[in-house]
N, C-alpha and C positions, 0 to 999 in steps of 0.2 A: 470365401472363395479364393483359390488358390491361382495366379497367372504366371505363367508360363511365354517368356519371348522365345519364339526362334527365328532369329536374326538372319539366316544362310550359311552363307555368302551365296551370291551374286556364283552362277556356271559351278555351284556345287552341289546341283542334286536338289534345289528348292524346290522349282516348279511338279518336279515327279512326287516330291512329299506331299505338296500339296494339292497334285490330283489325287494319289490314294487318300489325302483324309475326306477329299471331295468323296470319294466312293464309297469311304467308309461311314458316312452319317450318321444312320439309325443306328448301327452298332456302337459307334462312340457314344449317341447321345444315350443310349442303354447305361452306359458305363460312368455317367454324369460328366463325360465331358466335352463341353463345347468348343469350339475354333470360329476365330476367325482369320478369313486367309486375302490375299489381296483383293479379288472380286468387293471385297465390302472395306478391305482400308483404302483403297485408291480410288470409291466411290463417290468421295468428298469426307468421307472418315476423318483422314491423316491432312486432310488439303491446310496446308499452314502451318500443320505442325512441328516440321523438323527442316524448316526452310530457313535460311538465315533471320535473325528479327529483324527484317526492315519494316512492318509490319504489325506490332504489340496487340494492334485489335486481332487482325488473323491471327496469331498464336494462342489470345484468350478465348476463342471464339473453340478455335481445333481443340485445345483443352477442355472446354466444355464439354463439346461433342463427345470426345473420349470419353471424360468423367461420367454422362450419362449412360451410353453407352453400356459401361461397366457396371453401374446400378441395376441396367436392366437384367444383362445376364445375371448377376448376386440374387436380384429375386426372384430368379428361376431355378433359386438353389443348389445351383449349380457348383459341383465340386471345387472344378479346374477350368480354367478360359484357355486356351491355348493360341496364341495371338503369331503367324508364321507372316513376314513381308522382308522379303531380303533387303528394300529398297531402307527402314528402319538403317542400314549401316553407312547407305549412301549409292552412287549409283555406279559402272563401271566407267561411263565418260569421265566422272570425275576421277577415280584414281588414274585414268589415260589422262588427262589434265596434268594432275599431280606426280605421276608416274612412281605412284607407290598405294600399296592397297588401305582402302578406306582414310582418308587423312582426316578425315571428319567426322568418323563415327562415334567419337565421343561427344562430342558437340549435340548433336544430332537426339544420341539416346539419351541423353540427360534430359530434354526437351520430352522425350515420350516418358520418362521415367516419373518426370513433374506432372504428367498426366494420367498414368496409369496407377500411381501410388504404387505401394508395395509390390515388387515383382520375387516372385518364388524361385525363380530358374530361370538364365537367359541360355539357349544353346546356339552354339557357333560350327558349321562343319567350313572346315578347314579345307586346302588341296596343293597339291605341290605347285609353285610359284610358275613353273613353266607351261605346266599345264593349265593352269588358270588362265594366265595372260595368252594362251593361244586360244584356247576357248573364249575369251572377252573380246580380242582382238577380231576374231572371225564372225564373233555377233554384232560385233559394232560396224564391221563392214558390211557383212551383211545390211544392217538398220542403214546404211548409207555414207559412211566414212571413208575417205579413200584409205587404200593401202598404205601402212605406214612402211616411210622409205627405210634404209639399212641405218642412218644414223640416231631414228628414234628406236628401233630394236636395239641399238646398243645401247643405247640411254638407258632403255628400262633395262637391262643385264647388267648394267653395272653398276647400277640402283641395288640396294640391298632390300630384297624384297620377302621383308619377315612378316611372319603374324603375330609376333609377340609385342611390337607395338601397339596392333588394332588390340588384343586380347588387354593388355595395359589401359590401353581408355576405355573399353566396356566396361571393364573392373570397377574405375575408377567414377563411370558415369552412373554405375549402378551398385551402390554399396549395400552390402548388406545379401545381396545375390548371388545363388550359386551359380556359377559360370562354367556350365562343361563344355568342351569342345571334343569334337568327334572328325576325325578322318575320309573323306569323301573314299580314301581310296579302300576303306572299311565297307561304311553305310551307304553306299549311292544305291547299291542292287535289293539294299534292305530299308526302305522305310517304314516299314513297321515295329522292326528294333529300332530305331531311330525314333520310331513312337515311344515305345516302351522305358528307353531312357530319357527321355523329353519330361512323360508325361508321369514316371514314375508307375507306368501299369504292367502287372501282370503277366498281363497277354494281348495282343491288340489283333485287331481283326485278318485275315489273312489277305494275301496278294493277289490280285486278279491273276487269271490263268494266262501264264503268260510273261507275266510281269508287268513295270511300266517304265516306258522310256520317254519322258518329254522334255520338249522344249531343247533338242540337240541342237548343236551350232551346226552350221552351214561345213563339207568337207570341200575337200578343193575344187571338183564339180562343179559343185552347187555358187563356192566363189565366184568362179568363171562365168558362171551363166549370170550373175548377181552384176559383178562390173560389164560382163558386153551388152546387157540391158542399157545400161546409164551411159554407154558409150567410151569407157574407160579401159585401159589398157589395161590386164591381165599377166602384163612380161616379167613383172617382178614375183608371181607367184611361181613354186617349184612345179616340175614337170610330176605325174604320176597323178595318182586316186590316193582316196585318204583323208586322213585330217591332215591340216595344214599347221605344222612346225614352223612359227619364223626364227627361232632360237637356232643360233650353232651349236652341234654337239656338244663344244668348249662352254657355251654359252648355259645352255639346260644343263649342263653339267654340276656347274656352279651354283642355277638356282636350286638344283634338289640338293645340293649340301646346305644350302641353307634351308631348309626343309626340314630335312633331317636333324640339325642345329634345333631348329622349333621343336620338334617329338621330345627330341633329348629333354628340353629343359621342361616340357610339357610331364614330360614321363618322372622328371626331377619333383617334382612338385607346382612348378612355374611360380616358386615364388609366394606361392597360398592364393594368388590371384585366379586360378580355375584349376578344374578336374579333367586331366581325358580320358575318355572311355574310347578304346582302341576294337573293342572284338565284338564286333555284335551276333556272335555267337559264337561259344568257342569251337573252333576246328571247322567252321561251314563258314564260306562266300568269302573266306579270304581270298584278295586281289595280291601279288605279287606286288612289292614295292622297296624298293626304287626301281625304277626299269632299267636295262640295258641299255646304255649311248646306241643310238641311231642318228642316222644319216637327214639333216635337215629336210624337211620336206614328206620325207618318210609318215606311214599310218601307224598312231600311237594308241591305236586304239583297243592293241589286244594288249597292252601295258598297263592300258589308264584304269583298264579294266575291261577289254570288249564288253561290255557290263549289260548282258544277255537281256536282264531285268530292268534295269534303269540309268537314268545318268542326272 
């Protein structure tokens, strides 16, 4: 049996992948392939597993669990396990901690790698650095964080905030694995190519009508109403509807060159450390990218991709 991580990231399109493979069940299980998706890692699954070792019994214990686990699907004969939990890279408080993305995702996946044995494919959907961190920033406020002031916006801007480190320690935590990384501002409106090269099929089941869009961050709206609940002051967000940009122009400007920096070296080889696959279909559901500089505060959301289908 063949396993399959897909790792996220964290505000790129996880939770919508993995409603459609919720939807898509019986078709996949048609196909020989199983998932599992947080519902069942974050059920006591994973509990121990990629938490710091303070701990040695809880980590053999999580190990266990895994390793049986994964027996049971093998003697369901099953092809392919497909294992999606973005939380596997670490979580977004902690790169707001660290203020740079996933600083501990190699730690982390070497921990699930010693428990799943042999992994076939780990995939990574990647997203332009400013738009990520606005998207994280507005989840976590939302979750109950206050607004961070102007001199931790600067902090993370002038933080170099690549993916080719976190791509360097999955590499390295998981040797022997193909490593693709894919483009949110690609695959977000299509996760069923996102299946397709995930899971190495064919064809995957199609899209509900409609599409799927879940798990979107809070837009500026929905902030306002989020802090005058808790009794919090709202003055530091910008005026207007929309998603919420805390980046200057100057500021977003500079994280999509580094962005861009990453595709390059991605599109170079990266090194032999992973694969991108950029087009999840050629000529259809391309999103325009880089976007236009706009006006702090400004809705980015026909940029990021108004993404009709998903996010």
């Amino acid at each position: 049996m063949d396993i399959v991580l897909h790792l996220g990231a964290h505000r790129a399109g996880s939770t919508t992948f993995q409603t459609y493979l919720r939807g898509a069940d019986a078709p996949l299980a048609g196909q020989g392939v199983g998932f599992w998706g947080p519902w069942r890692t974050r059920n006591g699954l994973f509990h121990g597993l990629m938490a710091p070792p303070a701990d040695p019994v809880a980590a053999r214990r999580a190990t266990g669990r895994v390793r049986l686990a994964v027996a049971a699907s093998a003697r369901r004969e099953l092809p392919l396990l497909l294992v999606t939990d973005e939380d596997m890279l670490g979580s977004p408080r902690a790169c707001l901690r660290a203020r740079r993305l996933y600083p501990q995702a190699g730690q982390r996946l070497a921990r699930v790698a010693e428990a799943f044995g042999p992994v076939r494919r780990a995939v990574l959907q990647i997203r332009s650095p400013e738009m990520w961190w606005a998207s994280a920033l507005a989840f976590l406020v939302g979750r109950g964080l206050p607004l961070p002031d102007v001199a931790q916006i600067d902090a993370l801007a002038a933080r170099e905030q690549s993916w080719r480190p976190v791509i360097a320690d999955i590499a390295a935590a998981l040797p022997g694995t193909e490593l693709l990384v894919t483009p949110f501002e690609r695959f977000a409106a299509r996760p069923d190519r996102l299946l397709m090269h995930a899971a190495g099929l064919r064809f995957a089941p199609p899209l509900p009508s409609g599409g799927i869009w879940e798990h979107r961050g809070p837009d500026l709206a929905r902030l306002r109403a989020l802090l005058a609940e808790r009794g919090a002051a709202a003055a530091a967000l910008p005026e207007g509807e929309g998603r919420w940009m805390p980046f200057s122009p100057g500021q977003a400007a500079r994280l999509r060159e580094t962005y861009a920096d990453d595709l390059f070296w991605l599109r170079a080889g990266a090194d032999g450390l992973a694969r991108l696959t950029e087009d999840p279909e050629p000529g259809q559901g391309r999103i325009n990218w880089p976007p236009a500089p706009r006006e702090r505060g400004q809705d980015d959301d026909s940029q990021d991709g108004r993404l009709a289908q998903s996010r």
